[in-house]
C-alpha positions in Angstrom: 200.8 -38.5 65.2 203.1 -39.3 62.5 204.1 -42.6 62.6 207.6 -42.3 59.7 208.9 -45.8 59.7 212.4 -45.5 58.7 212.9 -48.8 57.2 209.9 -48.2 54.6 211.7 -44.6 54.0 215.0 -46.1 53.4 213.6 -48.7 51.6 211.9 -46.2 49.3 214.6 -44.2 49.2 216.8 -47.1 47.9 214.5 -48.1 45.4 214.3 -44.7 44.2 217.7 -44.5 43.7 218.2 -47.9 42.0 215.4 -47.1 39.8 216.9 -43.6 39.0 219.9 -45.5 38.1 218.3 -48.3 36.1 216.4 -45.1 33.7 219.8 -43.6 33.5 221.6 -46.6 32.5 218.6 -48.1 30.1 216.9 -44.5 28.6 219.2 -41.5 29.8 222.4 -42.3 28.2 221.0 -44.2 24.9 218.8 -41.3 24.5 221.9 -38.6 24.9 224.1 -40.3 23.0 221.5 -41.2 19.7 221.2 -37.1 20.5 225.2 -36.6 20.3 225.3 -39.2 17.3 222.3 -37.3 15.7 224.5 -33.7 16.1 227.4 -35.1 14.5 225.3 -37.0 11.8 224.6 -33.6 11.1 227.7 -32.0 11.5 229.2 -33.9 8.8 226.0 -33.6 6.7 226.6 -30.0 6.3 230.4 -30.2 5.6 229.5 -32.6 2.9 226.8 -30.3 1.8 229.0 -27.5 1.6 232.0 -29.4 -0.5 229.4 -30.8 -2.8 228.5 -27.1 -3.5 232.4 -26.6 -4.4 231.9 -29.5 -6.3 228.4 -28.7 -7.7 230.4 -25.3 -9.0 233.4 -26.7 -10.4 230.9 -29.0 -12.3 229.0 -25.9 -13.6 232.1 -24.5 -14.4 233.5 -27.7 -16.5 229.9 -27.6 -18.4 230.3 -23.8 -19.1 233.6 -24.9 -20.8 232.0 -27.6 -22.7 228.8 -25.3 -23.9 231.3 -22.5 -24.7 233.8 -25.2 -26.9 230.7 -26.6 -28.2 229.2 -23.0 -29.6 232.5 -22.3 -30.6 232.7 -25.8 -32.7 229.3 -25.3 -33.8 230.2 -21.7 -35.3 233.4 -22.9 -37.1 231.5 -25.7 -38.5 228.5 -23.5 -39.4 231.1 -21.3 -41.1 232.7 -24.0 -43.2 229.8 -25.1 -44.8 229.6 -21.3 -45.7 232.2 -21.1 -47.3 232.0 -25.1 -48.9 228.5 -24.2 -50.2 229.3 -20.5 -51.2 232.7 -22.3 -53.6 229.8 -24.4 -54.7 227.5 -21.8 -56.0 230.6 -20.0 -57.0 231.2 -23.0 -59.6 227.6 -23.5 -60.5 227.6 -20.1 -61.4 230.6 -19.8 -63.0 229.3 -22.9 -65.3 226.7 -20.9 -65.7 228.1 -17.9 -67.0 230.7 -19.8 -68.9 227.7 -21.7 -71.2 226.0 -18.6 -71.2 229.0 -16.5 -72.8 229.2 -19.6 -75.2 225.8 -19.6 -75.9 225.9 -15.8 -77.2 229.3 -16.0 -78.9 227.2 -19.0 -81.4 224.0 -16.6 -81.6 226.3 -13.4 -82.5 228.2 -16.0 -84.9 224.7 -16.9 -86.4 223.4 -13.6 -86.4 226.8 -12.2 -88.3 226.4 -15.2 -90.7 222.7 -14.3 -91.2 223.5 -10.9 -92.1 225.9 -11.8 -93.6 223.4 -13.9 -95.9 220.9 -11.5 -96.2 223.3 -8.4 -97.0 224.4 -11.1 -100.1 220.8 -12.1 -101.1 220.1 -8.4 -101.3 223.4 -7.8 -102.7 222.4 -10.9 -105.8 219.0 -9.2 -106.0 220.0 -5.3 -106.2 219.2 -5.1 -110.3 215.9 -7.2 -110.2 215.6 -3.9 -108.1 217.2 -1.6 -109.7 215.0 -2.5 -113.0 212.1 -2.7 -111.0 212.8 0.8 -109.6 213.6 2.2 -113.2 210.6 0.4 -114.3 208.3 2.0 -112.1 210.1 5.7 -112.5 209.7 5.4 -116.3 205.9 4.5 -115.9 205.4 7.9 -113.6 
């Protein structure tokens, strides 16, 4: 009936076991421990991840600083040039009003010296008008 042959069983039986062996020695334990390394690979991955993210923030941070110093920089030189060009126009206008003011004392010194002029030319020429005027009443 069933003719087993033990030395062909054995026989298979040790080669399965030294091929068995041969996989785990040549696939099975490369293969779980590039799978171990792979895990810890990871592992560390993520802790340096997560203190690059403190790091990232503290950066943020650091530039926050730097914007808000920089704004702050900008508005104190924004506001001198304010005030540096508002003391400019100050002078300028000041100038200004200073030739202006002498402009009018000369024309109320002319005008006075006009009238002045003109009140002694009409002054010089009152009898011509006076005789004129009598002139002209007698010949009514």
């Amino acid at each position: 009936m069933l003719d087993i042959s033990p030395i062909l069983l054995l026989s298979s039986g040790i080669i399965f076991l030294l091929v068995l062996a041969r996989l785990n020695s040549c696939l099975f334990k490369p293969l779980l421990k590039h799978m171990d390394d792979r895990s810890e690979s990871i592992k560390k991955d993520l802790e340096n991840a997560k203190s690059n993210s403190a790091d990232v923030d503290g950066m943020l941070a650091e530039a926050n600083d730097v914007i808000a110093k920089a704004k702050k920089e900008a508005a104190a030189i924004r506001e001198r040039a304010y005030s540096e060009a508002k003391e400019v126009a100050d002078a300028k206008l000041e100038t200004a009003k200073s030739d202006i003011e002498t402009k009018y004392t000369g024309f109320t010194k002319e005008l006075q010296d006009e009238a002045k002029v003109l009140k002694d030319s009409l002054v010089a020429s009152m009898p011509q008008f006076n005789e004129s005027l009598k002139a002209k009443l007698n010949s009514i």
